[in-house]
N, C-alpha and C positions, 0 to 999 in steps of 0.2 A: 552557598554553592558547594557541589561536591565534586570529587576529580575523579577522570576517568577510573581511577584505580579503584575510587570506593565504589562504583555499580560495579565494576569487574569483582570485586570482593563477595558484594550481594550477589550476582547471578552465579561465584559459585558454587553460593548454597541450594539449588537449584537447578533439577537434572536438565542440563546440555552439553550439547556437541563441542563448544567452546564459540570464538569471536571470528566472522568471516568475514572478510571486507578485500577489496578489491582496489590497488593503485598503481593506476595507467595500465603499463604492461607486465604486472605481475598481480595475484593474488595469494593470500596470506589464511592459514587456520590458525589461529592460536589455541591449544588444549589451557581451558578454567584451571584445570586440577593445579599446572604448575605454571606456568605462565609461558609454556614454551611455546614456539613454534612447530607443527607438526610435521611427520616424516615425509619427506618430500615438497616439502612448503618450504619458502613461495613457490608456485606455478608459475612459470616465464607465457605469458599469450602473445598465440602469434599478433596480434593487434591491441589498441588499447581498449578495454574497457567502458562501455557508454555508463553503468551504474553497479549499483552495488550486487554482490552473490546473494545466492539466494539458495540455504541448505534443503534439501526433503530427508527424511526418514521416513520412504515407502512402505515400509513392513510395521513401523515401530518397535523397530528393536535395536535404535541408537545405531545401527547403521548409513549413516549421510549419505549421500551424493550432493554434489555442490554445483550449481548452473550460472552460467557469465555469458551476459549479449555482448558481443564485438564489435568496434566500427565499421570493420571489414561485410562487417551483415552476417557474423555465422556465430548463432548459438553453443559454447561447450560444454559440457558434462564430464567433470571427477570424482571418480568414489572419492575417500575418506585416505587413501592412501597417495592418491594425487593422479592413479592412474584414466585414463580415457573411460567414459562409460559409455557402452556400445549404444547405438544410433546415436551419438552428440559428438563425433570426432572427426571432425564439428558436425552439427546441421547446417546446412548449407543454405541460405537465399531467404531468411527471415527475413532480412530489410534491416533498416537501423531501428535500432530498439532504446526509444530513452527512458523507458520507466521499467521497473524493476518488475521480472519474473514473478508471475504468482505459482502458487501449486497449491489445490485442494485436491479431496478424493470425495466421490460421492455415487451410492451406487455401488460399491468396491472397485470404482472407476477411478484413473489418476488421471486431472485434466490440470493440464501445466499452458498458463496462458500468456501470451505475448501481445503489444498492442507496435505497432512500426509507425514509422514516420510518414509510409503511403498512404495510412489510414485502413490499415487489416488488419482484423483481428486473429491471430493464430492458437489457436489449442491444440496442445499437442498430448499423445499416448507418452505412457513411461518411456519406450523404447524408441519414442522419435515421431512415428507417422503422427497425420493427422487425425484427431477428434471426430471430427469433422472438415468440411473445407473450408478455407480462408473466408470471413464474413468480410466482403468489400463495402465499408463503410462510406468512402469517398470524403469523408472528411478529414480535417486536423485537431489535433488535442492537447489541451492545456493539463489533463487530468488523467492519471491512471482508469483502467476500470476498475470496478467493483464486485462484489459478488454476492450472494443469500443463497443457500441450501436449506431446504429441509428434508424430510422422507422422502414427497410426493412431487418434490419442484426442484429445478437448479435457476437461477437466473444469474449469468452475467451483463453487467450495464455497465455501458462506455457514452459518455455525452460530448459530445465537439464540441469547439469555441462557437459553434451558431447555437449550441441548444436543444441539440437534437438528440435523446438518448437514443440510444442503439443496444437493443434489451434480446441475447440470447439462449435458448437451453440448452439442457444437455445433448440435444440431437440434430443443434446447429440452426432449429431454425429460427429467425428473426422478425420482430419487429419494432420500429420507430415512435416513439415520444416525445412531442413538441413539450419543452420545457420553459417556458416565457420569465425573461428576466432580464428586468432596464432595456438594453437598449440589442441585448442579445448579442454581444461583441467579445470577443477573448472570453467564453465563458468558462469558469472551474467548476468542477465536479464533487461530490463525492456521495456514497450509497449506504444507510445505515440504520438504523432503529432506533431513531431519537424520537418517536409516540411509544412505544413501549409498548408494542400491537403483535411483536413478534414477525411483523412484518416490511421489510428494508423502505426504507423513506427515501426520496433523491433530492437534494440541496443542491442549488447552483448560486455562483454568485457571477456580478458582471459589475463592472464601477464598483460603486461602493454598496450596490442592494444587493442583497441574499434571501432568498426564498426556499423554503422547504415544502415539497409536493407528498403531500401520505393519500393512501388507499382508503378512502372511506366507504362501505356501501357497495366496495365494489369499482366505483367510482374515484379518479387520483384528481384531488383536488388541493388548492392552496393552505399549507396546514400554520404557515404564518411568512412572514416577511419582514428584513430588519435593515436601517440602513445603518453603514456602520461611519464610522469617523475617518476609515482608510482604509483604501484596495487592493484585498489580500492578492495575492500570485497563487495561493492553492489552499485550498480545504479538505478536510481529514476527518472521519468517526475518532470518536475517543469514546473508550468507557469510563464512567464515572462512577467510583465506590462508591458503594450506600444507593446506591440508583439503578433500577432494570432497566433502565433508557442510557440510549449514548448521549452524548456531547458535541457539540460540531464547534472543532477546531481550524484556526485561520491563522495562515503564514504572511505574513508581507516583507519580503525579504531586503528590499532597500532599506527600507524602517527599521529594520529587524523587530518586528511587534509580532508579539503573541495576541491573540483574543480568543474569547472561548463563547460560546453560547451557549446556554441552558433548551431544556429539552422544552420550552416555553416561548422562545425566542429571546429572553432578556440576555445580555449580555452579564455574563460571571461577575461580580463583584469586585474580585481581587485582578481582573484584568483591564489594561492589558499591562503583559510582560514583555520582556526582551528575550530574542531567543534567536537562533539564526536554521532552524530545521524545524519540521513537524516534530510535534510533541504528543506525551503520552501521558494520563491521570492516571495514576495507581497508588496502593498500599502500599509504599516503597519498602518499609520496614516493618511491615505488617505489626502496627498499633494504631489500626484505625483512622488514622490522617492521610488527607490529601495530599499528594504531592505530583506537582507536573513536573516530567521530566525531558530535558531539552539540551540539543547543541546547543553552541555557542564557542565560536573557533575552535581552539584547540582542548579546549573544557568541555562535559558534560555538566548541568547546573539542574539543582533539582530546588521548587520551588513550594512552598507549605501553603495549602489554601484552604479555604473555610468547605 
């Protein structure tokens, strides 16, 4: 295991903004360089907090702004100085947001996306407005969305606990994908390139089955199915060094178990692990080894795999 302080040490070598995170009613930057806290941090919010910040650098030029859903239902926006960033003070009537802010650009477009508890999808412009209008999905969600860009395509995917993905572009419009699995109850999500097609796959699991849907032909058909030993609460993309395919990563957070799946459907070898958050494979220390990296209370724990 490693301690927080030793990824903090790694990601200073490592151009960022520094550490942003978010508790209850304040949020925190820490600058890598020195370990300080930055000018005007913490942020006091008028309410607490549903999840963690989420930085952009619109321009790429290490200029941040920093975005935080509220209970109260109102998204806000900080430059890098702690000050309001015009249309986010606040945004008003998002809904409660429990899963954490996305933001891509595509197009020289900036689409910053939200998923709420009423089951709408919101994309929003830099400056606030909408993207497009609110996709009324009508259902509930176990799972963040998703997303795949290319040149020629954007798709965002959101699948509820019945199954149902809800697949939109960049110009807002929608439609729906029965995704069949077990018993189709509390389903999890997640959207990723684990055939190596170049093309985003969707995984769902329900009980203890999990099923991966890929595009063949044209055609989205069953690309395998695995039952596993125990009922994750959420699933994740991982990239796996040494491999153009991802990984499909599995939480089960009573158990506190890791599990990972090969882009094959078997189950990794070295798992399962213990871990208490979604995890990540990477070159930690760039010499060619595996290493999953993962909460676990009050520690980060970084673990070496084949």
């Amino acid at each position: 295991a490693v301690d927080v302080a030793d990824v903090a040490r790694w990601l200073e070598q490592r151009p960022a903004l520094g550490i942003t995170y978010a508790v209850s009613h304040a949020s925190y930057l820490i600058n890598l360089a020195d370990g300080r806290t930055e000018a005007n941090f913490p942020l006091t919010l008028q309410s607490p907090a549903t999840n963690g910040l989420m930085a952009v650098d619109f321009e790429q030029n290490g200029d941040y702004s920093i975005f935080v859903a509220c209970e109260n239902g109102n998204l806000y926006g900080f430059n890098r100085m702690g000050l309001p960033v015009e249309g986010w003070n606040p945004l008003s009537g998002a809904g409660k947001v429990r899963f954490p802010l996305q933001h891509f650009q595509h197009d020289h477009k900036d689409f910053l996306v939200a998923l709420n508890e009423n089951g709408q999808l919101l994309v929003f412009k830099k400056d606030g407005s909408f993207r497009f209008p609110p996709i009324e999905t009508q259902g509930a969600f176990r799972s963040p969305p998703g997303w795949q860009q290319t040149a020629s395509q954007l798709r965002i995917a959101a699948t509820d606990a019945g199954g149902i993905c809800h697949v939109v572009n960049s110009e807002g419009t929608s439609f729906r994908l029965r995704l069949p699995v077990g018993r189709n109850e509390q389903v999890a999500f997640a959207f990723g390139d684990i055939s190596g097609d170049n093309s985003y796959d969707y995984a769902v699991s329900s009980d203890s089955l999990v099923n991966v849907y890929a595009y063949r032909d044209q055609e989205l058909q069953l690309a395998f199915s695995s039952r596993l030993s125990s009922v994750p609460d959420s699933l994740f993309m991982t990239p796996i060094p040494g491999l153009e395919k991802a990984g499909l990563g599995m939480l089960n957070r009573k158990n506190r178990e890791l599990l990972l799946l090969l882009p094959d459907g078997r189950l990794h070898p070295d798992f399962p692990l213990s871990g208490a958050s979604a995890f990540t494979v990477c070159d930690l220390f760039d010499n060619r080894r595996r290493m999953v990296v993962v909460a676990n209370e009050a520690q980060v724990y970084a673990y070496r795999i084949r």
